[in-house]
C-alpha positions as CSV (number, residue, x, y, z in Angstrom):
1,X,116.5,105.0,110.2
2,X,117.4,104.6,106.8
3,X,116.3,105.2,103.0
4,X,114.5,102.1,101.6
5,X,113.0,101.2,98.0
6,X,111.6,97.6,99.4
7,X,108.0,97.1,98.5
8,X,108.0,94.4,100.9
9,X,109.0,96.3,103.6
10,X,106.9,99.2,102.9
11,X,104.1,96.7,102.3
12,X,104.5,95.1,105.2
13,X,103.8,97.8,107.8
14,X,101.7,100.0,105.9
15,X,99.7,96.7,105.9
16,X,100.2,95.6,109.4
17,X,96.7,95.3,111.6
18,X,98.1,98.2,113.9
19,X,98.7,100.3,110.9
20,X,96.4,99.8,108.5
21,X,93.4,100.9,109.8
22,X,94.5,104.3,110.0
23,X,95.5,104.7,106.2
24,X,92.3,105.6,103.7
25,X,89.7,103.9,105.8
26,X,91.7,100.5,106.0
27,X,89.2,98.8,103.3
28,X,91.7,97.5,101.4
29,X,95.5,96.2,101.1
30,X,98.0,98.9,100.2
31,X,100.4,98.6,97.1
32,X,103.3,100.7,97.4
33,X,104.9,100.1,94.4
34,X,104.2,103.1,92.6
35,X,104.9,105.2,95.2
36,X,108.4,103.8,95.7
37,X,108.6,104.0,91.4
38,X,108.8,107.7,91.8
39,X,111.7,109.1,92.6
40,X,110.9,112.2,93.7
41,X,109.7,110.4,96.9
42,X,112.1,109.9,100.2
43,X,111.2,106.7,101.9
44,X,112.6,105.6,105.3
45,X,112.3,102.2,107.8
46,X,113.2,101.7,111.3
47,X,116.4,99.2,111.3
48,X,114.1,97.4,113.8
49,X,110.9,97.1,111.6
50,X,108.9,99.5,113.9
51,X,107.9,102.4,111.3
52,X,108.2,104.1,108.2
53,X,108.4,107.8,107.3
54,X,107.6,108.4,103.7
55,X,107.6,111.9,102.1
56,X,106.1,112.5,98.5
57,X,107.7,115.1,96.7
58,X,105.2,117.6,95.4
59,X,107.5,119.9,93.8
60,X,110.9,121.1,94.3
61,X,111.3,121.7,98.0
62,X,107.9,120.5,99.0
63,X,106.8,117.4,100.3
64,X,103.7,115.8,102.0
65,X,104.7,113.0,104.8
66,X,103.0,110.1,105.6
67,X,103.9,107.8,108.8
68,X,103.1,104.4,110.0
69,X,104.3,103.1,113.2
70,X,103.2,99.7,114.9
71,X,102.2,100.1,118.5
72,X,105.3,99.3,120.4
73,X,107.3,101.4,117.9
74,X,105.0,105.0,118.9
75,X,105.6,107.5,121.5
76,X,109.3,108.4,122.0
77,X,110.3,106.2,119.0
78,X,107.8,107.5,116.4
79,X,108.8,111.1,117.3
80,X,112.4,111.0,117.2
81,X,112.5,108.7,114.0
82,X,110.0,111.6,112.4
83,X,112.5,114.4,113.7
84,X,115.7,112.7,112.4
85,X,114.1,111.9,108.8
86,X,112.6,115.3,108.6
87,X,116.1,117.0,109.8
88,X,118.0,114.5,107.2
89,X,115.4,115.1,104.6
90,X,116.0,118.7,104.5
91,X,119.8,118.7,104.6
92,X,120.3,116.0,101.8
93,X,117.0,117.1,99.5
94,X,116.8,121.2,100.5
95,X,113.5,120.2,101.5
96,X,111.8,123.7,102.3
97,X,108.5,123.0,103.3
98,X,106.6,119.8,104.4
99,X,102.6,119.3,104.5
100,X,100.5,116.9,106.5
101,X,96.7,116.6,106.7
102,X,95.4,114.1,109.0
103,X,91.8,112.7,109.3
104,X,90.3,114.8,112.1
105,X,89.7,110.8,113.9
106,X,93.3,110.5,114.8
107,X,94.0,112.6,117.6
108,X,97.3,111.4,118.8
109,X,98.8,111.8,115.1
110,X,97.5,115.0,115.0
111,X,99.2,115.9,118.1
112,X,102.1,114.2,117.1
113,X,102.3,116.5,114.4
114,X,102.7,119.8,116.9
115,X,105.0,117.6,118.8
116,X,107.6,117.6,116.1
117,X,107.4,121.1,115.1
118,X,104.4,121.1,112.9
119,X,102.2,124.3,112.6
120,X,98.0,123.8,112.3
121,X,96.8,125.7,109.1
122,X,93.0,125.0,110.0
123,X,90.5,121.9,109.3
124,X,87.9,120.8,106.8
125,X,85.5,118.5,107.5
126,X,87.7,115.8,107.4
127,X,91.3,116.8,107.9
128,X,93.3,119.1,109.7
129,X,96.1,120.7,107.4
130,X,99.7,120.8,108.8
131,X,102.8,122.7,107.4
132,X,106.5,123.4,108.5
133,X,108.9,125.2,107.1
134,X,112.0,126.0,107.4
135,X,113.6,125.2,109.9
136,X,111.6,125.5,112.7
C-alpha cells in the first residue's frame, strides 16, 4: 500500500465495473478530485492496482473510510490492505476514531467491517453505522 494524490488512479478504480456499482447507486462517473484537493484526507492504492482505502478527515482524530476493491483483489487482500492502512493511519495521523456506514445491500462489506475490528453502532433504513476506536 501506499499514499497516493493520483486522480487517475483513484478514478480509475472507484470507476471500475466491479467497483462502481457499489458507490452512491453507481448512476454516474466518480470525480475524485476534490476529495484528493483536501488535505485532511489520507488516500492509499494497492502497488498492484487491486484497491483503494480512502479516509476523510472529519475533524482532528476522526475519519470516515471508504474502500473499493476489484474482485480478485477482495477477501484476504482487501482485509489485510484495510488493517495495514488503518494501523498506519493511526500511528502517522493520531487517528483516534474511524466511522463507516454501509448501505444495508452490501453484506459482505458490512461483514468486512467486523472482520477488521469494526464495532456495529445500529442501522437506519439505509445504513448500518460502524465505529472503532482506539486501538482495538
Amino acid at each position: 500500500m501506499f499514499k497516493t494524490r493520483s486522480y487517475k488512479l483513484v478514478d480509475a478504480i472507484a470507476n471500475h465495473p466491479d467497483v462502481r456499482p457499489t458507490i452512491e447507486q453507481g448512476d454516474h462517473y466518480v470525480s475524485s478530485a476534490e476529495l484528493l484537493s483536501n488535505p485532511n484526507n489520507v488516500i492509499y492504492a494497492c502497488e498492484d492496482g487491486h484497491g483503494i482505502v480512502i479516509f476523510v478527515g472529519l475533524r482532528p482524530g476522526v475519519y470516515q473510510i471508504h474502500v473499493g476493491f476489484l474482485k480478485h483483489g477482495r477477501g484476504s487482500i482487501a482485509r489485510k490492505a484495510i488493517k495495514w492502512c488503518m494501523d498506519d493511519l493511526r500511528q502517522r495521523y493520531d487517528a483516534s476514531k474511524i466511522v463507516a456506514a454501509i448501505p444495508l445491500q452490501l453484506r459482505a462489506c458490512r461483514l468486512l467491517c467486523r472482520i477488521v475490528g469494526f464495532r456495529s453502532l445500529g442501522s437506519d433504513t439505509q445504513q448500518e453505522h460502524f465505529v472503532f476506536e482506539g486501538g482495538q
